[in-house]
DSSP file (Angstrom, degrees, kcal/mol; ACC not computed):
  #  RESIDUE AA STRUCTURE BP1 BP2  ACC     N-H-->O    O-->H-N    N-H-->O    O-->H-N    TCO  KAPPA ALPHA  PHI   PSI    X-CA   Y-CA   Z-CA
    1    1 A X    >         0   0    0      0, 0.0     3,-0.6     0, 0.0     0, 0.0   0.000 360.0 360.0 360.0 162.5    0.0    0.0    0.0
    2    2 A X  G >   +     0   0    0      1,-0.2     3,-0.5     3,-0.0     0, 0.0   0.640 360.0  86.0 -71.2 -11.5    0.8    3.7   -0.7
    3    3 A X  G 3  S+     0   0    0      1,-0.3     2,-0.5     0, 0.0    -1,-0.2   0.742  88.1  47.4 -76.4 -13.0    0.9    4.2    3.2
    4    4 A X  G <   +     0   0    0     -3,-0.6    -1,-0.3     2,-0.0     2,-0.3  -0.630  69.6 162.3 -95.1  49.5    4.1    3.3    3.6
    5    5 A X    <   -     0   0    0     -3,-0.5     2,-0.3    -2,-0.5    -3,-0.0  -0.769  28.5-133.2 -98.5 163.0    6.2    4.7    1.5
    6    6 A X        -     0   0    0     -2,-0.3    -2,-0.0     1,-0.2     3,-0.0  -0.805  26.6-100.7-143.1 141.2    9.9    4.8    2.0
    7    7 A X        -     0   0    0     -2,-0.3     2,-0.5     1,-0.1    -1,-0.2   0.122  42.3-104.8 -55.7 149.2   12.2    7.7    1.6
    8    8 A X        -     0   0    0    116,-0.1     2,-0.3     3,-0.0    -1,-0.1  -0.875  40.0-160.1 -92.7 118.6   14.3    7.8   -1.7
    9    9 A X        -     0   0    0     -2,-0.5     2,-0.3     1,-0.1   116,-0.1  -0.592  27.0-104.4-100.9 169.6   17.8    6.8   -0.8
   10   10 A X        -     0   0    0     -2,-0.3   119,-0.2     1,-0.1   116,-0.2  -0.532  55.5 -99.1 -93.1 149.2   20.8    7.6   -3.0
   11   11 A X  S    S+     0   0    0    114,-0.7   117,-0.5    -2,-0.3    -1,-0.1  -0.101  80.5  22.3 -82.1 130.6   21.6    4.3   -4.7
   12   12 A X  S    S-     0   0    0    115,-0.1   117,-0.2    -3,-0.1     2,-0.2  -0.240  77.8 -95.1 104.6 165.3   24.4    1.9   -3.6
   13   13 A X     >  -     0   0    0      1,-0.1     4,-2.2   115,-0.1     5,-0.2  -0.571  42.5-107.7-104.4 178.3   26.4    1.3    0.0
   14   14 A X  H  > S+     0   0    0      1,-0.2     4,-2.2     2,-0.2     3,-0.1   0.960 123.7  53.6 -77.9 -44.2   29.6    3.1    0.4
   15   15 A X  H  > S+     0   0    0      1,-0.3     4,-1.7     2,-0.2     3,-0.4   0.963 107.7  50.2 -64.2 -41.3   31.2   -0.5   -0.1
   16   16 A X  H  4 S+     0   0    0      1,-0.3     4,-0.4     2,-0.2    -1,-0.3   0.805 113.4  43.5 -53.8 -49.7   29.4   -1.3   -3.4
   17   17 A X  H  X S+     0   0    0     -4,-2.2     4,-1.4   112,-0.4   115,-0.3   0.636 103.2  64.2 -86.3   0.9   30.2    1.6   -4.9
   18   18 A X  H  X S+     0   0    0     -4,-2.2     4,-0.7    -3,-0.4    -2,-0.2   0.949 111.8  41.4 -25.9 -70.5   33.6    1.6   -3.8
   19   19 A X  H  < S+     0   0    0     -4,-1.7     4,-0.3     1,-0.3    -1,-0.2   0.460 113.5  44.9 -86.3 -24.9   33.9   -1.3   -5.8
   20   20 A X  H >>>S+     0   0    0     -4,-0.4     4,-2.0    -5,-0.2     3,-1.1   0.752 112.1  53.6 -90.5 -56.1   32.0   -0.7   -8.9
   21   21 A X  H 3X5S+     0   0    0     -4,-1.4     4,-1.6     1,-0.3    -2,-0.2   0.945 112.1  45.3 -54.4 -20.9   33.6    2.8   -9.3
   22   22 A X  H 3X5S+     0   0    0     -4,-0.7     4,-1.7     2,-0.2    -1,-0.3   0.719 118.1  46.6 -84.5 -16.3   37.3    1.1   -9.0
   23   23 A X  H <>5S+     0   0    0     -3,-1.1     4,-2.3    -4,-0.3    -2,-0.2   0.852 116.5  41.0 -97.6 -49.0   36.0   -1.7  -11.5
   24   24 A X  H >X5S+     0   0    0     -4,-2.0     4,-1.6     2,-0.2     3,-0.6   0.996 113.3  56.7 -73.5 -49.8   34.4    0.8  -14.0
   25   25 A X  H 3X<S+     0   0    0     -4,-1.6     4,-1.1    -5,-1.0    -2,-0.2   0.876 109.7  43.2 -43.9 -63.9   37.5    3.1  -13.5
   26   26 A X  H >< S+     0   0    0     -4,-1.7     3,-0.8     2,-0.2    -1,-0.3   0.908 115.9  51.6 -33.8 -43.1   40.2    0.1  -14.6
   27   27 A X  H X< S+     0   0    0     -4,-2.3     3,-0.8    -3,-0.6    -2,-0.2   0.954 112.5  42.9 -67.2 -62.0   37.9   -0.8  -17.5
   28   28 A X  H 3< S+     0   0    0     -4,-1.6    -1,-0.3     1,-0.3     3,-0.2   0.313 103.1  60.4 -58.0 -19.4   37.7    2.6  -18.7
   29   29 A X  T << S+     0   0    0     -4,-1.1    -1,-0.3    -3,-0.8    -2,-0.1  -0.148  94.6  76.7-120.5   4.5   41.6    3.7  -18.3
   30   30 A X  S <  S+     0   0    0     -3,-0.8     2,-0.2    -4,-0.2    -2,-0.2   0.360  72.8 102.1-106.6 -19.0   42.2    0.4  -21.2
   31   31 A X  S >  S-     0   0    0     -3,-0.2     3,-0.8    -4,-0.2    -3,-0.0  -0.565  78.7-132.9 -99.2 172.6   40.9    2.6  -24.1
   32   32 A X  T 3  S+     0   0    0     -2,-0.2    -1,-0.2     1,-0.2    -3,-0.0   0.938  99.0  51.4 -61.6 -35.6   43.6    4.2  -26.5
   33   33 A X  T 3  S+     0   0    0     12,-0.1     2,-0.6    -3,-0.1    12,-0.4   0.147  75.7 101.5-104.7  23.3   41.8    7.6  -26.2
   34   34 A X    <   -     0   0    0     -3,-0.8     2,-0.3    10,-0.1    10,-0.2  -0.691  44.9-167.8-103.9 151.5   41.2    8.7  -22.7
   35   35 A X  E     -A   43   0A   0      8,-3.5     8,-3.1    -2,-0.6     2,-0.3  -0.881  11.8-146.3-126.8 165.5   43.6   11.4  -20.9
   36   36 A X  E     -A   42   0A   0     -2,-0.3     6,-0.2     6,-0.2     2,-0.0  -0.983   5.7-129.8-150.9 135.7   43.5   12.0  -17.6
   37   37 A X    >   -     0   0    0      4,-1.3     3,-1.0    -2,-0.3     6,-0.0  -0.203  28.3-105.3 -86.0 157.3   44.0   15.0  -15.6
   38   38 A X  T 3  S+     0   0    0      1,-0.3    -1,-0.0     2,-0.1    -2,-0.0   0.742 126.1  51.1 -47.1 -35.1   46.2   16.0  -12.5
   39   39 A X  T 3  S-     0   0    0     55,-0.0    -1,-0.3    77,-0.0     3,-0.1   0.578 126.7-105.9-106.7 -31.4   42.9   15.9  -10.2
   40   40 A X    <   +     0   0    0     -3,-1.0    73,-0.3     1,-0.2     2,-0.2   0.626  68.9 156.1  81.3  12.9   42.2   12.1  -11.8
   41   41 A X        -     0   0    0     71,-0.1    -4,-1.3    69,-0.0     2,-0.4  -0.375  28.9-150.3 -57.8 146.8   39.6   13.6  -13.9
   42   42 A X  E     +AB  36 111A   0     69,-1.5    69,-3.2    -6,-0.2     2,-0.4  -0.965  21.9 142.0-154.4 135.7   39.0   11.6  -16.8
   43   43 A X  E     -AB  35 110A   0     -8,-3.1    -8,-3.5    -2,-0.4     2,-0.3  -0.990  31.0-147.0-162.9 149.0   37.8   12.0  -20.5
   44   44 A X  E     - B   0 109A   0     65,-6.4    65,-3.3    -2,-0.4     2,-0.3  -0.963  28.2-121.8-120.3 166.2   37.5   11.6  -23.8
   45   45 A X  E     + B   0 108A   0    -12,-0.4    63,-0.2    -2,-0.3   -12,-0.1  -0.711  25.5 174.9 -80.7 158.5   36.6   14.0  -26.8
   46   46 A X  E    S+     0   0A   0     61,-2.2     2,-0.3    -2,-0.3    62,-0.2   0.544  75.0   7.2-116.9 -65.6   33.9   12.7  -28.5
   47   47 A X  E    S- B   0 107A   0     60,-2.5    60,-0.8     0, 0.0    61,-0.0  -0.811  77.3-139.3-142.7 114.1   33.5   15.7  -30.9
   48   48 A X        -     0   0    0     -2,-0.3     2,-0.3    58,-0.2    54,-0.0   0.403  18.5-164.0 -48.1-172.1   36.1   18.3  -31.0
   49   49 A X        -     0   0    0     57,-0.1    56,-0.1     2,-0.1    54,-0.1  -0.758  27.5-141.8-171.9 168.6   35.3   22.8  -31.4
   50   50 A X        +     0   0    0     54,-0.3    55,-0.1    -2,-0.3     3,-0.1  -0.111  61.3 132.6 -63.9 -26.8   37.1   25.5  -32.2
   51   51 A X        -     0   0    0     53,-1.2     2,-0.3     1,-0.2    -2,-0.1   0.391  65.0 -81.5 -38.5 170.0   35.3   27.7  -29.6
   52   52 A X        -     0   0    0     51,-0.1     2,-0.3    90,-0.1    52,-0.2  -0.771  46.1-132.9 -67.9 130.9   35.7   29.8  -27.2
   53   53 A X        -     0   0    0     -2,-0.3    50,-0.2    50,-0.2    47,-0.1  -0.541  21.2-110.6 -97.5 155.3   36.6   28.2  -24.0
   54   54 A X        -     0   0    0     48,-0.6     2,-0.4    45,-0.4    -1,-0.1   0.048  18.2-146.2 -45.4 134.4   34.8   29.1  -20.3
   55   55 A X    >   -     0   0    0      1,-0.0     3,-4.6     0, 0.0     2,-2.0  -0.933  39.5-103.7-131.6 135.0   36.5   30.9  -17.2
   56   56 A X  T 3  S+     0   0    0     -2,-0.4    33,-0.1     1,-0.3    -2,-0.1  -0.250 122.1  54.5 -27.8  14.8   35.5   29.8  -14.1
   57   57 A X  T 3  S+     0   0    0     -2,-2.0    -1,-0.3    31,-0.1     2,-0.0   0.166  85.9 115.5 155.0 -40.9   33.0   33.2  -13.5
   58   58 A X  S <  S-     0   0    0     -3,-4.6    30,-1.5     1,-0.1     2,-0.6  -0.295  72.9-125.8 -96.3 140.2   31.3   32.3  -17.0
   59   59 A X  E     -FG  87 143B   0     84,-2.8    84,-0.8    28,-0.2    28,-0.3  -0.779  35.1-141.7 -88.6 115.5   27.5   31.3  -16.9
   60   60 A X  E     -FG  86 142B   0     26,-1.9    26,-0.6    -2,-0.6     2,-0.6  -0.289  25.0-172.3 -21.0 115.9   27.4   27.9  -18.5
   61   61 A X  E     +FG  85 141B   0     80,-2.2    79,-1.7    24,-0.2    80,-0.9  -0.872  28.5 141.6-140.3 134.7   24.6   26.2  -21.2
   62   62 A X  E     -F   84   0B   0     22,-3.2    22,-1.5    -2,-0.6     2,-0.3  -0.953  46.4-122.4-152.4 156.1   25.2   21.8  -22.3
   63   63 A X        -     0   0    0     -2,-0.3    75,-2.5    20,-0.2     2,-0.4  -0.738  42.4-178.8 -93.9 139.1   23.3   19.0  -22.9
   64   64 A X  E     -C  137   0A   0     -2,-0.3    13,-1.4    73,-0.2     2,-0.4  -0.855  29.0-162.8-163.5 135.8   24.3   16.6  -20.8
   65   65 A X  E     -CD 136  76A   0     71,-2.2    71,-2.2    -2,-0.4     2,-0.4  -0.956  13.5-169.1-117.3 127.9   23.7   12.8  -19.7
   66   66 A X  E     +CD 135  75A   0      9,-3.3     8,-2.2    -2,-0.4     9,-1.3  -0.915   8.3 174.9-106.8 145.2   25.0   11.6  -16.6
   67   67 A X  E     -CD 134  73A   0     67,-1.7    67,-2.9    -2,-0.4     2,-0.3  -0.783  25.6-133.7-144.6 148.2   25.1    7.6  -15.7
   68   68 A X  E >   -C  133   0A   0      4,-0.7     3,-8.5    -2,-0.3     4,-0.3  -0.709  41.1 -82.9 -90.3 156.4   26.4    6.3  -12.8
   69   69 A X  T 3  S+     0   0    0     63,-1.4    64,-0.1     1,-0.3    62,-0.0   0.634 130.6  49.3 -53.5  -3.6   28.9    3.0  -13.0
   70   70 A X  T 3  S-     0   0    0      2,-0.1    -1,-0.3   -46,-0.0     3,-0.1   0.578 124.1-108.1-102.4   2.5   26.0    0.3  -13.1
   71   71 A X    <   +     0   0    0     -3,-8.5    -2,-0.2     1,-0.2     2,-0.1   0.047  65.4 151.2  99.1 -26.8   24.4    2.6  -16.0
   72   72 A X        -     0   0    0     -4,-0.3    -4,-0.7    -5,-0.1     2,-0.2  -0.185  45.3-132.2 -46.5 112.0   21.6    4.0  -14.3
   73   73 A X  E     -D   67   0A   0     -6,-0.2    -6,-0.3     1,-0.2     3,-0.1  -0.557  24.8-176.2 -80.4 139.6   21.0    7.2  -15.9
   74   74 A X  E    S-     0   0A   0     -8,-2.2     2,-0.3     1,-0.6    -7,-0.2   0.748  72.8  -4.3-112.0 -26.3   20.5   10.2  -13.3
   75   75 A X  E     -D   66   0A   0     -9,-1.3    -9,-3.3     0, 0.0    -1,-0.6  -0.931  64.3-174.6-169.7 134.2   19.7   13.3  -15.4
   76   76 A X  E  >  -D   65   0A   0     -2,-0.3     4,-2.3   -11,-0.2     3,-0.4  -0.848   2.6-179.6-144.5  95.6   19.7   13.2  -19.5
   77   77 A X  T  4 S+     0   0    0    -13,-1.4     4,-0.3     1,-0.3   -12,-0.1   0.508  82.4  63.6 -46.5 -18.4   19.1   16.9  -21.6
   78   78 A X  T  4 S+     0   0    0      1,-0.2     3,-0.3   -14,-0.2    -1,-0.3   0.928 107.3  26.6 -92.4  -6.7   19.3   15.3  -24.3
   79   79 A X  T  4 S+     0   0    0     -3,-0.4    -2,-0.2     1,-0.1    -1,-0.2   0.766 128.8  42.6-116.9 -32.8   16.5   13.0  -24.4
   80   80 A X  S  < S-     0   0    0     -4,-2.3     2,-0.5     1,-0.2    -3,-0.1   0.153 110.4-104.9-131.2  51.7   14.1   15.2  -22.0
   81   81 A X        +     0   0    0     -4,-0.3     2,-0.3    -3,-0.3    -1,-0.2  -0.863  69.6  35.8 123.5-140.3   14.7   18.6  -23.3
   82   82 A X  S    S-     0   0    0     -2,-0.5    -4,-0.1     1,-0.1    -2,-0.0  -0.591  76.8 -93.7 -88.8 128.4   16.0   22.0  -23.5
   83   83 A X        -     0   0    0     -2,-0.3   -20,-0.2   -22,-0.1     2,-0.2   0.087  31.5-109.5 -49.6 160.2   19.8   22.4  -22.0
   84   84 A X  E     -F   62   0B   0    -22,-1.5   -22,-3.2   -23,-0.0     2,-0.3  -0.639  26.0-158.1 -76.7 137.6   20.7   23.4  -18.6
   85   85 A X  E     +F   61   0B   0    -24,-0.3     2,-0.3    -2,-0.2   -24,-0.2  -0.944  31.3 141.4-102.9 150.5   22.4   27.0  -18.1
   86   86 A X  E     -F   60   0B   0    -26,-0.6   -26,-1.9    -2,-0.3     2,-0.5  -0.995  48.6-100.3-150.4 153.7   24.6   27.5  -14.9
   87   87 A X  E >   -F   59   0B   0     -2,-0.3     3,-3.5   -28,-0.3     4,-0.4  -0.847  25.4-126.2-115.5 133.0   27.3   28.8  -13.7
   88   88 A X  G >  S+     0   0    0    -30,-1.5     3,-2.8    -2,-0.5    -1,-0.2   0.648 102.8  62.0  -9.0 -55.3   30.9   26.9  -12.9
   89   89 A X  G 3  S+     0   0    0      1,-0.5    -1,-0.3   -31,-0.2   -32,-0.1   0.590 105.3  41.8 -92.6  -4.8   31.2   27.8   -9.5
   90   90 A X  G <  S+     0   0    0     -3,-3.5    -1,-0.5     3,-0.0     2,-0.3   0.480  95.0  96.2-111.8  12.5   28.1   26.1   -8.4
   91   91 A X  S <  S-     0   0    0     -3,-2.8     5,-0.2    -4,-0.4    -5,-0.0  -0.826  91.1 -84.8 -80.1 131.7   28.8   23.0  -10.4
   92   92 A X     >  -     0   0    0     -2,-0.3     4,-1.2     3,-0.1     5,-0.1   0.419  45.6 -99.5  -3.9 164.8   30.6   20.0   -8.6
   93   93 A X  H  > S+     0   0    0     23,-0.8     4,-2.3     2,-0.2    24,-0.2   0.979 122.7  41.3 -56.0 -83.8   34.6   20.0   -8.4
   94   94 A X  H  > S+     0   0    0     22,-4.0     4,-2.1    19,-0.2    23,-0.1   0.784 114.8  47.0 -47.0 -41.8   35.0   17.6  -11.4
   95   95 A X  H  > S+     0   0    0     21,-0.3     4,-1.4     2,-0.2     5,-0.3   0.973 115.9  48.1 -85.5 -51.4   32.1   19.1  -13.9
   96   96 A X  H  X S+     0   0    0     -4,-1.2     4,-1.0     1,-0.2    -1,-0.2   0.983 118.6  40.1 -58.6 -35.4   33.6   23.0  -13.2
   97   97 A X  H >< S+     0   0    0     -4,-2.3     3,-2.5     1,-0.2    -2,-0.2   0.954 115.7  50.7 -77.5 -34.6   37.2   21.6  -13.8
   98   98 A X  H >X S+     0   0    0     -4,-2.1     3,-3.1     1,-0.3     4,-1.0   0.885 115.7  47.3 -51.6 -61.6   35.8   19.1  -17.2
   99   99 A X  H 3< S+     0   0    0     -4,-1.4   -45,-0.4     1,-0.3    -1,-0.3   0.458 104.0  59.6 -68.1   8.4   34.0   22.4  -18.8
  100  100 A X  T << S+     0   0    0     -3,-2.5    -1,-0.3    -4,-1.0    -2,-0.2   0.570  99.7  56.1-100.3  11.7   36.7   24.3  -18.3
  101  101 A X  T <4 S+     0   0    0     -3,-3.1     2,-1.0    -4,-0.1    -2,-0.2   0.770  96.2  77.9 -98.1 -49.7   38.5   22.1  -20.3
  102  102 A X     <  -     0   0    0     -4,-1.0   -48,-0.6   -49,-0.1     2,-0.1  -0.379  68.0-131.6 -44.7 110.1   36.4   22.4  -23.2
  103  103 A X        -     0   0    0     -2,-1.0    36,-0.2   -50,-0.2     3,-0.2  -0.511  48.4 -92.9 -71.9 159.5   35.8   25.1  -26.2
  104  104 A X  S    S+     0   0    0      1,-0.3   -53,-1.2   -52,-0.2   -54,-0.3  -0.335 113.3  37.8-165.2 122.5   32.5   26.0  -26.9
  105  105 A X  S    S+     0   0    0     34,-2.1    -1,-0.3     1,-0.4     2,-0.1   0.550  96.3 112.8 100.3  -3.9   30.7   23.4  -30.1
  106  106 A X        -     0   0    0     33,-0.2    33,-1.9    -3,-0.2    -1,-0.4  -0.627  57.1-141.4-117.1-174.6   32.7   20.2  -28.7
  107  107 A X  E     -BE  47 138A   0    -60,-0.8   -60,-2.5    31,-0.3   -61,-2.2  -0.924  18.9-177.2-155.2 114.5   31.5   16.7  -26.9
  108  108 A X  E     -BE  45 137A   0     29,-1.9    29,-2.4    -2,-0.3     2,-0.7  -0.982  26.9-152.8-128.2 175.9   32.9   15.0  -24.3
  109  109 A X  E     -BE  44 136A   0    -65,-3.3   -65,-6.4    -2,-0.3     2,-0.3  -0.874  26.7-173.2-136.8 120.4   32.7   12.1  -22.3
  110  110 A X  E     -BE  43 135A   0     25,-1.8    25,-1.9    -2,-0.7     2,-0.5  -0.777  23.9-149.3-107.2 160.5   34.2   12.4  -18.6
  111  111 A X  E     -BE  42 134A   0    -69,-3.2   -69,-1.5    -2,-0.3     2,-0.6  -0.974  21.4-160.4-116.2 109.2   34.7    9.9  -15.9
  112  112 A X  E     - E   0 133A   0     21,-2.2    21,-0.9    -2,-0.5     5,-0.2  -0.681  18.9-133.4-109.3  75.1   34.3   12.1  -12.4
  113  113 A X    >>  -     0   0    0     -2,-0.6     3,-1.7   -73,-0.3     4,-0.7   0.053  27.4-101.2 -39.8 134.4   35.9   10.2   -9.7
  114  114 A X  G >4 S+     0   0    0      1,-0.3     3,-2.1     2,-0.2    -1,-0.1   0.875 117.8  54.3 -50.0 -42.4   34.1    9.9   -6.6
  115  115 A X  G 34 S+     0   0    0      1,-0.3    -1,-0.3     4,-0.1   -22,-0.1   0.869 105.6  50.7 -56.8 -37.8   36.5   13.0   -4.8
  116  116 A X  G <4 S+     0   0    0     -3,-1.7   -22,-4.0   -23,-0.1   -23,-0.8   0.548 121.9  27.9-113.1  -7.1   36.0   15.6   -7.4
  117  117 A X  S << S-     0   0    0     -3,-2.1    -4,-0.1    -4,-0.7    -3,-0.1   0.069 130.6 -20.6-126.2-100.1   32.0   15.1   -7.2
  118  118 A X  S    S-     0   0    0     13,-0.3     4,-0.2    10,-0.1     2,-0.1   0.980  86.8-167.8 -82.9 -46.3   29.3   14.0   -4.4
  119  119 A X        -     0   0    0     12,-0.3     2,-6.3     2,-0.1    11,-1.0  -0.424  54.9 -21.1  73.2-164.4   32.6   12.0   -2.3
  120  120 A X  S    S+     0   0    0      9,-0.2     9,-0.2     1,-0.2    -1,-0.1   0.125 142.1  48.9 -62.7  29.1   32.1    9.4    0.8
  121  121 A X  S    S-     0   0    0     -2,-6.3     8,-0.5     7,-0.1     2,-0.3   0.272  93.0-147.1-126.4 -76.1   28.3   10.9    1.5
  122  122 A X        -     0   0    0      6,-0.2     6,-0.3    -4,-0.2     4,-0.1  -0.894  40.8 -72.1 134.1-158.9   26.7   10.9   -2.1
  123  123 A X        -     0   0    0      4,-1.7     3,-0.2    -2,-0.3     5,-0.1  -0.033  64.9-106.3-117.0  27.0   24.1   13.7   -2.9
  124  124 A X  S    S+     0   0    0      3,-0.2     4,-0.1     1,-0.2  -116,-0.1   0.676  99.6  41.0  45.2  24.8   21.5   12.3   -0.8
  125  125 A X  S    S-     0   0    0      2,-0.4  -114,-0.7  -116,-0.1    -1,-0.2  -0.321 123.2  -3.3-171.9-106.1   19.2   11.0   -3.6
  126  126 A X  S    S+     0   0    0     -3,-0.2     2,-0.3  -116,-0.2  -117,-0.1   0.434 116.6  70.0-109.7  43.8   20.3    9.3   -6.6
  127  127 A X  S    S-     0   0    0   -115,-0.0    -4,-1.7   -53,-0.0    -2,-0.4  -0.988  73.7-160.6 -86.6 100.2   23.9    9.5   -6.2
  128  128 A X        -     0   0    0   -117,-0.5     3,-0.5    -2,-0.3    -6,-0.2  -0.527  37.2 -64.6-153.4 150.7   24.8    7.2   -3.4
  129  129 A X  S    S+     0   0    0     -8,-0.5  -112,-0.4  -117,-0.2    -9,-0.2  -0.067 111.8   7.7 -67.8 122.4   28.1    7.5   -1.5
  130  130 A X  S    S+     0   0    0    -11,-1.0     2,-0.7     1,-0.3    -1,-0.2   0.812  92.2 145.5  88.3  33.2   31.8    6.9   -3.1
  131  131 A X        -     0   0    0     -3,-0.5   -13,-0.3   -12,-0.2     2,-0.3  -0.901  47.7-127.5-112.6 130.5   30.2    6.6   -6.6
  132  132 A X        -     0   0    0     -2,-0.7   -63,-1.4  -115,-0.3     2,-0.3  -0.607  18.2-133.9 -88.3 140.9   31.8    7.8  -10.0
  133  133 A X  E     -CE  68 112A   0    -21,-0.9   -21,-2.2    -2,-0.3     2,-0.6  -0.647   8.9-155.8 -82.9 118.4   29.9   10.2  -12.3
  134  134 A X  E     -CE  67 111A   0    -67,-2.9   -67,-1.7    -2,-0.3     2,-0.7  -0.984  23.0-168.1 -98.0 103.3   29.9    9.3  -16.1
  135  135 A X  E     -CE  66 110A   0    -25,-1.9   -25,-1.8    -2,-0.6     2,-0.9  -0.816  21.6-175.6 -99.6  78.9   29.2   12.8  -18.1
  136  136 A X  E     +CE  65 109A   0    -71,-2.2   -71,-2.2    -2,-0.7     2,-0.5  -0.648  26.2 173.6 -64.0 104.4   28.4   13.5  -21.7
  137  137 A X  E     -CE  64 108A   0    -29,-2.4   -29,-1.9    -2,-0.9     2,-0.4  -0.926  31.4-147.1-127.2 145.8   28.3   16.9  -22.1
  138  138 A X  E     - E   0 107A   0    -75,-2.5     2,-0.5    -2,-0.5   -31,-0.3  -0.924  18.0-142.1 -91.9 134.1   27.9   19.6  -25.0
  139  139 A X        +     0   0    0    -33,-1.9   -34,-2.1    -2,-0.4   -33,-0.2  -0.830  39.3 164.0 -86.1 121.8   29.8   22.8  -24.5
  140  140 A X        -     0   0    0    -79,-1.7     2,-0.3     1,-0.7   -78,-0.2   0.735  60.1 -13.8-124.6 -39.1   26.6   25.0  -26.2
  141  141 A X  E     -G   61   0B   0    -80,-0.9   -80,-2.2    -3,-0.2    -1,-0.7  -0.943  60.0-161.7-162.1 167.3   27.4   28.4  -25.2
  142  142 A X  E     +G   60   0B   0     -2,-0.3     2,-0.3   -82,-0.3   -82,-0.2  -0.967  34.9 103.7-146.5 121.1   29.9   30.7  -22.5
  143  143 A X  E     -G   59   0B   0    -84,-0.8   -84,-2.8    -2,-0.3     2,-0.1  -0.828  61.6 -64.5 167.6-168.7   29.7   33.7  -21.4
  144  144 A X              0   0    0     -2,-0.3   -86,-0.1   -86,-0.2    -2,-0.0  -0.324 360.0 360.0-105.7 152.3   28.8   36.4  -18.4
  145  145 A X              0   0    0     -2,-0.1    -1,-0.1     0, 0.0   -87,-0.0   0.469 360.0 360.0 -67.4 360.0   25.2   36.9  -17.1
């Protein structure tokens, strides 16, 4: 019955995703084309730009699908609409430093290692603690409010 309903918790145990995020990480670190950042940030291009690239200050606007390491998709622009605008400085650790990487017109696909987004607590909902972030994003436009 509906009287009961139980709280949404953010998906996986700290151990679980430990284990999956170290599993996905190895698999993923095996292709020819991924570089990897000082931070452990991790990516590939998908489809390269010419653009102009972001500074941390600069109001954001992408499509973007995020998955977690079992697949579960957590949030998808592309499939359920119009892109997100934002700005860096409220975005996670890992997404501000992955768009700052970018020019403006490109595609990439980052691997956000548990430290640089939700870390050992999770986001309280569907991000669940010590899980890595899989990001497709489009760079669609930069610039100041």
């Amino acid at each position: 019955m509906a009287r009961n309903k139980q709280r949404t918790k953010a998906k996986g145990s700290a151990g679980q995703n430990r284990n999956m995020t170290a599993d996905f990480i190895a698999r993923y670190l095996k292709q020819d084309d991924v570089r990897i950042t000082s931070s452990g940030l991790m990516y590939r291009v998908i489809d390269d730009a010419q653009g102009e690239q972001p500074e941390s200050h600069h109001i954001v606007k992408v499509h973007q699908r995020i998955l977690l390491a079992d697949g579960s998709v957590v949030d998808d622009t592309y499939k359920k609409g119009p892109p997100e605008s934002f700005m860096l400085s409220e975005a996670i650790e890992g997404l501000r430093e992955a768009l700052l990487l970018m020019p403006v017109g490109a595609r990439y696909e980052f691997v956000i290692p548990p430290e640089l987004a939700w870390g050992k607590k999770g986001n309280g909902s569907k991000i669940g603690p010590h899980a890595v972030m899989i990001v497709d994003v489009r760079l669609i436009e930069t610039g100041t409010s």
